[in-house]
C-alpha positions in Angstrom: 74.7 47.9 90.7 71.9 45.9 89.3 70.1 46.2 92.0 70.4 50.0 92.6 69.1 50.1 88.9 66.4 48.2 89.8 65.1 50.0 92.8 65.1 53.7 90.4 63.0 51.9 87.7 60.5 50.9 90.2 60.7 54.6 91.7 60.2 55.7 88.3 57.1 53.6 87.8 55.4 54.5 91.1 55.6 57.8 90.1 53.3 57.7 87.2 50.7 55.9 88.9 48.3 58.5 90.6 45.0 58.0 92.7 43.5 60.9 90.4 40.3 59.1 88.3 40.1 60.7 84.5 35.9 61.4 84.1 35.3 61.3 80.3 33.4 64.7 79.2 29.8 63.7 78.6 27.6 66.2 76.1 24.4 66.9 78.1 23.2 68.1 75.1 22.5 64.7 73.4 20.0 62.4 74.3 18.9 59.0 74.0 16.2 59.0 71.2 18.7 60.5 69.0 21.0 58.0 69.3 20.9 54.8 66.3 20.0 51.3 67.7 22.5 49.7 65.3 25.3 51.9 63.1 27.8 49.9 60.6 30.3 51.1 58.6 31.0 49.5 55.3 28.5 47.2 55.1 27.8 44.6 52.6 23.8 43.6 53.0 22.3 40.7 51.0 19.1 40.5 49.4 17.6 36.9 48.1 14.0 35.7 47.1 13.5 31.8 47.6 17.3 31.5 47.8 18.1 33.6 44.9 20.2 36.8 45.0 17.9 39.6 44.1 20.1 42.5 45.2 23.7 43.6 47.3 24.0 46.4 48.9 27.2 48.5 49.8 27.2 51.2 51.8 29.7 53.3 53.6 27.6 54.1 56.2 24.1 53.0 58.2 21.8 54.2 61.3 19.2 52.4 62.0 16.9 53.7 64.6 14.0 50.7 65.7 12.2 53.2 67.7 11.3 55.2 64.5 11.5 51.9 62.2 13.6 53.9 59.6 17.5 53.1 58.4 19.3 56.1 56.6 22.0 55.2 54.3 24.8 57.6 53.5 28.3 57.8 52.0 28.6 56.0 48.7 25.5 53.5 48.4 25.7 51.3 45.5 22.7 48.7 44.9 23.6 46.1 42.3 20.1 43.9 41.0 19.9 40.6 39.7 17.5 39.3 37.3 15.7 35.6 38.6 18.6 33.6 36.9 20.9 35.4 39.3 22.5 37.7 36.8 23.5 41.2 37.4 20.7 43.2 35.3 20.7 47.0 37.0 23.1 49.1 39.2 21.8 52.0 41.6 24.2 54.6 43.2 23.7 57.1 45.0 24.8 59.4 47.7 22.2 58.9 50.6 19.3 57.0 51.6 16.1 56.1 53.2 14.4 53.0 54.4 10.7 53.9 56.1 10.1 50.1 57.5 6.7 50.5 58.1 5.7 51.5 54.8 8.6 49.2 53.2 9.7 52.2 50.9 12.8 52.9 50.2 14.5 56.7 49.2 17.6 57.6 47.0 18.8 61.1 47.0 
């Protein structure tokens, strides 16, 4: 009886196996240079000066593109400052955001 069990559960498997291959839908539409170099989602980024916190940033989300040196910042950025003595002086929120690396300027809006 075992055995006759057996042998139907291992029919039953075979048949959901299939030599059919599943091709994932690709947009033609997008292309490469659109695409960020890094992305990170909640992110927690560190600012210091000689060892000394000078700023944390939170943000929900970030795209950095290194063909375009620019990083946008969206979904809940919060910039908390600290004085040289390490204490919390300032705190910046905003929705999005705009690093331009070759200038070094940086955009809330």
């Amino acid at each position: 009886m075992k055995f006759i069990v057996f042998i139907l559960t291992i029919l039953i498997l075979f048949q959901f196996c299939s030599s059919k291959r599943v091709k994932p839908s690709v947009d033609g539409n997008l292309s490469v240079e659109e695409l960020p170099s890094q992305e990170s989602w909640n992110s927690i980024i560190t600012f210091s000066d000689s060892g000394k916190i000078s700023a944390i940033l939170y943000t929900g989300h970030l795209r950095k593109y290194d063909d375009k040196r620019e990083t946008f910042l969206d979904q809940n950025i919060k910039v908390d400052f600290f004085d040289q003595e390490e204490v919390h002086t300032t705190t910046l929120t905003s929705i999005k955001g705009r690093v331009d690396e070759s200038a070094n300027n940086l955009g809330f809006f």
